[in-house]
N, CA and C atoms as a LAMMPS dump frame, in Angstrom:
ITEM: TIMESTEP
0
ITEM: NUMBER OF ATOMS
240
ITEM: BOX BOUNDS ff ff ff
-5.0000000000000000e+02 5.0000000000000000e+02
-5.0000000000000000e+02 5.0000000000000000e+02
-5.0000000000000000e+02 5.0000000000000000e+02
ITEM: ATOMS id mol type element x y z
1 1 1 N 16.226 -11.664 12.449
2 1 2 C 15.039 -10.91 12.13
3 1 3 C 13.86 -11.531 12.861
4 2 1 N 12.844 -10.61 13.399
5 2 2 C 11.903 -11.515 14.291
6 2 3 C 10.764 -11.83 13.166
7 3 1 N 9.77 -12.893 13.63
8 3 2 C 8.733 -13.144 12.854
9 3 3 C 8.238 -11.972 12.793
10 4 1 N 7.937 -11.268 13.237
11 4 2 C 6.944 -9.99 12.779
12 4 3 C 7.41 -9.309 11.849
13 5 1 N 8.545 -9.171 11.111
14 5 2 C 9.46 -7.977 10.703
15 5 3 C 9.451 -9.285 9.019
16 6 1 N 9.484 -10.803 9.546
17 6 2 C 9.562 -11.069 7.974
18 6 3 C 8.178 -11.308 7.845
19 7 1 N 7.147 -11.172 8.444
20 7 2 C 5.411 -11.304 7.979
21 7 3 C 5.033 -10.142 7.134
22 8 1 N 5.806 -8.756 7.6
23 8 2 C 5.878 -7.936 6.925
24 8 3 C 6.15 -7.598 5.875
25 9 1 N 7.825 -8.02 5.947
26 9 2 C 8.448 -8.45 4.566
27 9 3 C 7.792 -9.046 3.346
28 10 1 N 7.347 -9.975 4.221
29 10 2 C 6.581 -10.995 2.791
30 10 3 C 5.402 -10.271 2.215
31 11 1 N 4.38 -9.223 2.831
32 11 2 C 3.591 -9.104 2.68
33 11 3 C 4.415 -7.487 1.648
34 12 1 N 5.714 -7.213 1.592
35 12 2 C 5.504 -6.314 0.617
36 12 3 C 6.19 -7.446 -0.749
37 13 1 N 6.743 -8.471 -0.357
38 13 2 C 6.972 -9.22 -1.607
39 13 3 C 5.811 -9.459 -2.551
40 14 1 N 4.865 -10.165 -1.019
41 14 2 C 3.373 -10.247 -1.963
42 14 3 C 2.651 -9.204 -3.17
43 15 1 N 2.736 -7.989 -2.357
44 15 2 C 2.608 -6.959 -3.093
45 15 3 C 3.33 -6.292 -4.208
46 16 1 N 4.163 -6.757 -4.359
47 16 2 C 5.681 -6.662 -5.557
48 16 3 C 5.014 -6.816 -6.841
49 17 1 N 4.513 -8.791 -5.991
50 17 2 C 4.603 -9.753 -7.233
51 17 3 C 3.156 -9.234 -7.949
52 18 1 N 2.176 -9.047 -6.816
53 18 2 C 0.722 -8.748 -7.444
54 18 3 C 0.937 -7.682 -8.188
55 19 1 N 1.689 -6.748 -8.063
56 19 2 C 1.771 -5.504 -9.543
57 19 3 C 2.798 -5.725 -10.444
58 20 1 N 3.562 -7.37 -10.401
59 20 2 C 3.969 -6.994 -11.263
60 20 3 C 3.276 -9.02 -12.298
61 21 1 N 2.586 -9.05 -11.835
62 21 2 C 2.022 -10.722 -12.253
63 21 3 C 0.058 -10.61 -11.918
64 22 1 N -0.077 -9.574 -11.164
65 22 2 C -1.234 -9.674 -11.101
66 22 3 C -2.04 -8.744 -12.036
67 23 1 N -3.464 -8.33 -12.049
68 23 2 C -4.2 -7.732 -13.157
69 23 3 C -3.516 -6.688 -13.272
70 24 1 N -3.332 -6.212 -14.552
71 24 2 C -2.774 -5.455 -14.916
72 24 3 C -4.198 -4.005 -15.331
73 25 1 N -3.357 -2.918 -15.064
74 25 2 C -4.375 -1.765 -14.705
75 25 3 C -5.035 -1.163 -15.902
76 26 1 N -3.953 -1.567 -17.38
77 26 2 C -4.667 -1.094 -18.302
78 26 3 C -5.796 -1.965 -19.083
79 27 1 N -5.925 -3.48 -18.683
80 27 2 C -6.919 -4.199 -18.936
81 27 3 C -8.229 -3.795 -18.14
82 28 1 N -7.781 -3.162 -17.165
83 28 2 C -8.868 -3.171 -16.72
84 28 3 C -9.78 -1.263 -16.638
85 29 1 N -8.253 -0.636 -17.055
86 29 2 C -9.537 0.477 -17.755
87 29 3 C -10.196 0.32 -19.472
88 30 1 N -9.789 -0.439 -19.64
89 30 2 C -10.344 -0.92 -21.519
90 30 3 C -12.132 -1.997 -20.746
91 31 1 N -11.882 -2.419 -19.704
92 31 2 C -13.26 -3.25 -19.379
93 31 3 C -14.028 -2.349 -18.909
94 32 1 N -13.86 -0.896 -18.176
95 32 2 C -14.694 -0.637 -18.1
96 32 3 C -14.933 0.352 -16.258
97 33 1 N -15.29 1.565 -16.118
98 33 2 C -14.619 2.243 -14.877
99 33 3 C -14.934 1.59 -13.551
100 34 1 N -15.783 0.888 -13.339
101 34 2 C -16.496 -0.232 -12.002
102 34 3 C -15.179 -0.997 -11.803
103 35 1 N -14.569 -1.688 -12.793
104 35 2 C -13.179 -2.25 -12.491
105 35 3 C -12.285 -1.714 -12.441
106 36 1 N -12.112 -0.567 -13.221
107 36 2 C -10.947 0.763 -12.762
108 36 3 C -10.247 0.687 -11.238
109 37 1 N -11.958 1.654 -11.243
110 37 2 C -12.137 2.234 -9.665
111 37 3 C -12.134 0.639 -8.34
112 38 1 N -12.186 -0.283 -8.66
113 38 2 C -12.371 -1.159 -7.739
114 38 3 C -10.88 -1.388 -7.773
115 39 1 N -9.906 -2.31 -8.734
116 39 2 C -9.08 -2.048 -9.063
117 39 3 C -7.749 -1.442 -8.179
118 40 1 N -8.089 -0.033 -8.29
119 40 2 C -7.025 1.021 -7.53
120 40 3 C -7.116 1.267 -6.398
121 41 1 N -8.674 1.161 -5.988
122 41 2 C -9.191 1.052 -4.182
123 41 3 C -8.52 0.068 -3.504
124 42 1 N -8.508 -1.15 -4.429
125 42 2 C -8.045 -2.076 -3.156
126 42 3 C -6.157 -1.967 -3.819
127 43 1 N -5.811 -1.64 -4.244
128 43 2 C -4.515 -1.66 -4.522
129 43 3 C -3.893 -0.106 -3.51
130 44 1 N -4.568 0.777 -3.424
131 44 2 C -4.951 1.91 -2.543
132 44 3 C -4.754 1.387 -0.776
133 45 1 N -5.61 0.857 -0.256
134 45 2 C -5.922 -0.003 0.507
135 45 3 C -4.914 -1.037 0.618
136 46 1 N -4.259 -1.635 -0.254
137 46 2 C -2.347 -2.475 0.584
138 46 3 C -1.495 -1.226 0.53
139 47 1 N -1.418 -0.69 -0.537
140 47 2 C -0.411 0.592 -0.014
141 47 3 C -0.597 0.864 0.984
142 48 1 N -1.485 1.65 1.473
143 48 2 C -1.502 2.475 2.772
144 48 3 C -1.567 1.665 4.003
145 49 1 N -2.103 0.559 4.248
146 49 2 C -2.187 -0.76 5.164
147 49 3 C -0.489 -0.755 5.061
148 50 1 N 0.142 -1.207 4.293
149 50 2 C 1.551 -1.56 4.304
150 50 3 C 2.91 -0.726 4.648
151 51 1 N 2.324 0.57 4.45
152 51 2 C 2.842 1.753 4.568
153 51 3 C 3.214 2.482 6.095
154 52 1 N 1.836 1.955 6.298
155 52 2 C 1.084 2.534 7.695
156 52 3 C 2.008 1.302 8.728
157 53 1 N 1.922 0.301 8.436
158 53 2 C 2.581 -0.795 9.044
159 53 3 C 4.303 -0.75 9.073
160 54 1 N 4.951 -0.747 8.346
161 54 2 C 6.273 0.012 7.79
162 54 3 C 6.622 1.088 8.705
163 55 1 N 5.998 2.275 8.591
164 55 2 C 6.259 2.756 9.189
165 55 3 C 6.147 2.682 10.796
166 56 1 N 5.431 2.005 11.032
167 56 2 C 5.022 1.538 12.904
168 56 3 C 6.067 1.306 12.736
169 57 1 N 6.385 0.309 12.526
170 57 2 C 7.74 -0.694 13.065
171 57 3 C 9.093 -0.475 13.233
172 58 1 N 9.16 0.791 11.875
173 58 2 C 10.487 1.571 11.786
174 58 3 C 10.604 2.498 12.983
175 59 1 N 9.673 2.776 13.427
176 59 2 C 9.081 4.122 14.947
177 59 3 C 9.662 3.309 16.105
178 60 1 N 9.296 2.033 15.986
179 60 2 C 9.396 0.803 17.111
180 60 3 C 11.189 0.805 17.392
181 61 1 N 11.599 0.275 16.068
182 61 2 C 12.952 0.071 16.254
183 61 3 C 13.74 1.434 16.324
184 62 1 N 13.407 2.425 16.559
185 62 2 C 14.535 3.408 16.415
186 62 3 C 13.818 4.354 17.652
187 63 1 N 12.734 3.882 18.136
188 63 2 C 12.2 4.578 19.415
189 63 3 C 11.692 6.04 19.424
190 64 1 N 11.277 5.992 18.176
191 64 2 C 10.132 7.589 17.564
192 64 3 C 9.161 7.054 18.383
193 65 1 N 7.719 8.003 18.49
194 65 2 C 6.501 7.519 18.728
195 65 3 C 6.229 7.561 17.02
196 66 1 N 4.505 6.936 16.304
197 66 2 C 4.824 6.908 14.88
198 66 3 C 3.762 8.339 14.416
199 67 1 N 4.194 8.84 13.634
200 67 2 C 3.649 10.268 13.314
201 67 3 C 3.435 10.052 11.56
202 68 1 N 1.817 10.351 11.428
203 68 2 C 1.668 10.258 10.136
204 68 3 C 2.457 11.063 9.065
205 69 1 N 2.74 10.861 7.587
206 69 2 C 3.533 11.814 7.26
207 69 3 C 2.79 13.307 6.545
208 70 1 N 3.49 14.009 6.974
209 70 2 C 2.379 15.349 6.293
210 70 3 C 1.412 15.466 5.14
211 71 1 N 2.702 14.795 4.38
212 71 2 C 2.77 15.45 3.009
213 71 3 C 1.403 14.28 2.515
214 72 1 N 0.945 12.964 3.241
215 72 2 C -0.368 12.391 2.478
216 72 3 C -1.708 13.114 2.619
217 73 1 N -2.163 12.698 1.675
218 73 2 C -3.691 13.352 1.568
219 73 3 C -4.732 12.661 1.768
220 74 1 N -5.62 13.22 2.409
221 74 2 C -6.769 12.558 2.878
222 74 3 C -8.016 11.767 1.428
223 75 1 N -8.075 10.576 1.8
224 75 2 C -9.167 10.264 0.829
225 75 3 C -10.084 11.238 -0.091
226 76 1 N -10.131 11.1 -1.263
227 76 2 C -10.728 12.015 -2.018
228 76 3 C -10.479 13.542 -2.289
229 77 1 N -8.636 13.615 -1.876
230 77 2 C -7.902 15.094 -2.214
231 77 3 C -7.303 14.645 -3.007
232 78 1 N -7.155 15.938 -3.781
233 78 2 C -6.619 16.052 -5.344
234 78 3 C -5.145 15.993 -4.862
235 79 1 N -4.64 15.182 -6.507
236 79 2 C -3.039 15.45 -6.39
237 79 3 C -2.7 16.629 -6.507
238 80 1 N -3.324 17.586 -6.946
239 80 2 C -2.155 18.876 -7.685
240 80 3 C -2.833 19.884 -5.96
């Protein structure tokens, strides 16, 4: 495995452990929506960083160019 592929790796372990050892989401809508909303932004923000990265690499090794996926929605679109 090359270094790049386990920097990656680690960085979704990292992210594993932080949702499952780090602040937890319902403490922090009982404190109050400033921590909510901060909260899910930056948890928002490794998803899609990690995602976005993931997918490069999978494009890399199998020789796609990388194509966003349809079906996400642009900042501030509704789920339904």
């Amino acid at each position: 495995m090359q270094e790049r592929d386990q920097r990656l790796l680690d960085r979704v372990r990292w992210l594993r452990w932080y949702l499952n050892q780090g602040p937890d989401a319902d403490v922090a809508i009982g404190e109050g929506q400033a921590q909510h909303t901060e909260l899910f932004r930056g948890l928002g923000h490794r998803l899609h960083d990690i995602g976005r990265d993931l997918l490069i690499r999978v494009n890399e090794l199998d020789g796609t160019p990388f194509l966003p996926p349809a079906q996400c929605r642009q900042p501030g679109e509704s789920e339904s």
